[in-house]
C-alpha positions as CSV (number, residue, x, y, z in Angstrom):
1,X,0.0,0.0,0.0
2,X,1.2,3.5,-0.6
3,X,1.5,6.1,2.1
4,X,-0.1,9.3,1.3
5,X,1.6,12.3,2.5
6,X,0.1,14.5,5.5
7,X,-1.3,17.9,3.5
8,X,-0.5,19.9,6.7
9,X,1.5,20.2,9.6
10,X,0.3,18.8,13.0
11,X,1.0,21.9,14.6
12,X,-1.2,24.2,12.4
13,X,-4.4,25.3,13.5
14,X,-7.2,25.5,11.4
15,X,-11.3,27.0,12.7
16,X,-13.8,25.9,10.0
17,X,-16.7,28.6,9.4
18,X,-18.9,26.3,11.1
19,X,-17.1,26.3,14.1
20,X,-16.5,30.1,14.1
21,X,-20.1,30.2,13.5
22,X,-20.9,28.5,16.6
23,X,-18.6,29.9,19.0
24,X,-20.1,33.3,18.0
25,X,-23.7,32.2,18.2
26,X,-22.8,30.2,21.7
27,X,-21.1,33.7,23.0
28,X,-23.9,36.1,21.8
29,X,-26.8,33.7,23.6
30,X,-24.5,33.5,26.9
31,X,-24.2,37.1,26.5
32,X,-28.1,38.0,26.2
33,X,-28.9,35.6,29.2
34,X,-27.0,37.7,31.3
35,X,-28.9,40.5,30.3
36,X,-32.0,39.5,30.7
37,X,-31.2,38.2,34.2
38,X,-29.8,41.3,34.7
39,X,-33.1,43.0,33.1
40,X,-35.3,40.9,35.2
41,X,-33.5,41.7,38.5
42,X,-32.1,38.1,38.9
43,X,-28.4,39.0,38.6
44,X,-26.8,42.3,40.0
45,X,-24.0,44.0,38.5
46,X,-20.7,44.8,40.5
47,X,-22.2,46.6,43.8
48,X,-20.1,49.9,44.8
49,X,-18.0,49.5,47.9
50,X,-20.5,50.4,51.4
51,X,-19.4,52.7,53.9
52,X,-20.8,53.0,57.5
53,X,-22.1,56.5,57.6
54,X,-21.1,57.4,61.2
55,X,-17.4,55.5,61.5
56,X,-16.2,55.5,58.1
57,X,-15.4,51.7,57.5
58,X,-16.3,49.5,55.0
59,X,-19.7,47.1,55.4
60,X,-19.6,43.4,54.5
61,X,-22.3,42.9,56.1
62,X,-26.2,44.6,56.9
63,X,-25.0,46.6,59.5
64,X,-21.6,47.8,60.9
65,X,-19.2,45.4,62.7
């Protein structure tokens, strides 16, 4: 039998349209579910940092430790 020679290297990379395709479509959907949970009030966005009025530290917590 004859050997057919390799048409590539092994170490070269190659991302079909298809899978660009679904990489894209796969981002975009993960992207608009976070928006809508945002939009719906089931995911918060980065809080600002708390600071107890009266001393001046920082909250973790509902009230100041």
């Amino acid at each position: 039998m004859f050997r057919s020679r390799s048409r590539c290297n092994k170490n070269d990379v190659h991302l079909d349209p298809q899978i660009l395709a679904l990489m894209a479509l796969t981002t975009g959907a993960g992207w608009l579910m976070t928006e809508a949970g945002v939009f719906k009030k089931l995911l918060e966005r980065r809080r600002e940092r708390r600071v107890c009025p009266s001393c001046g530290r920082d909250v973790d917590a509902y009230v100041c430790g």
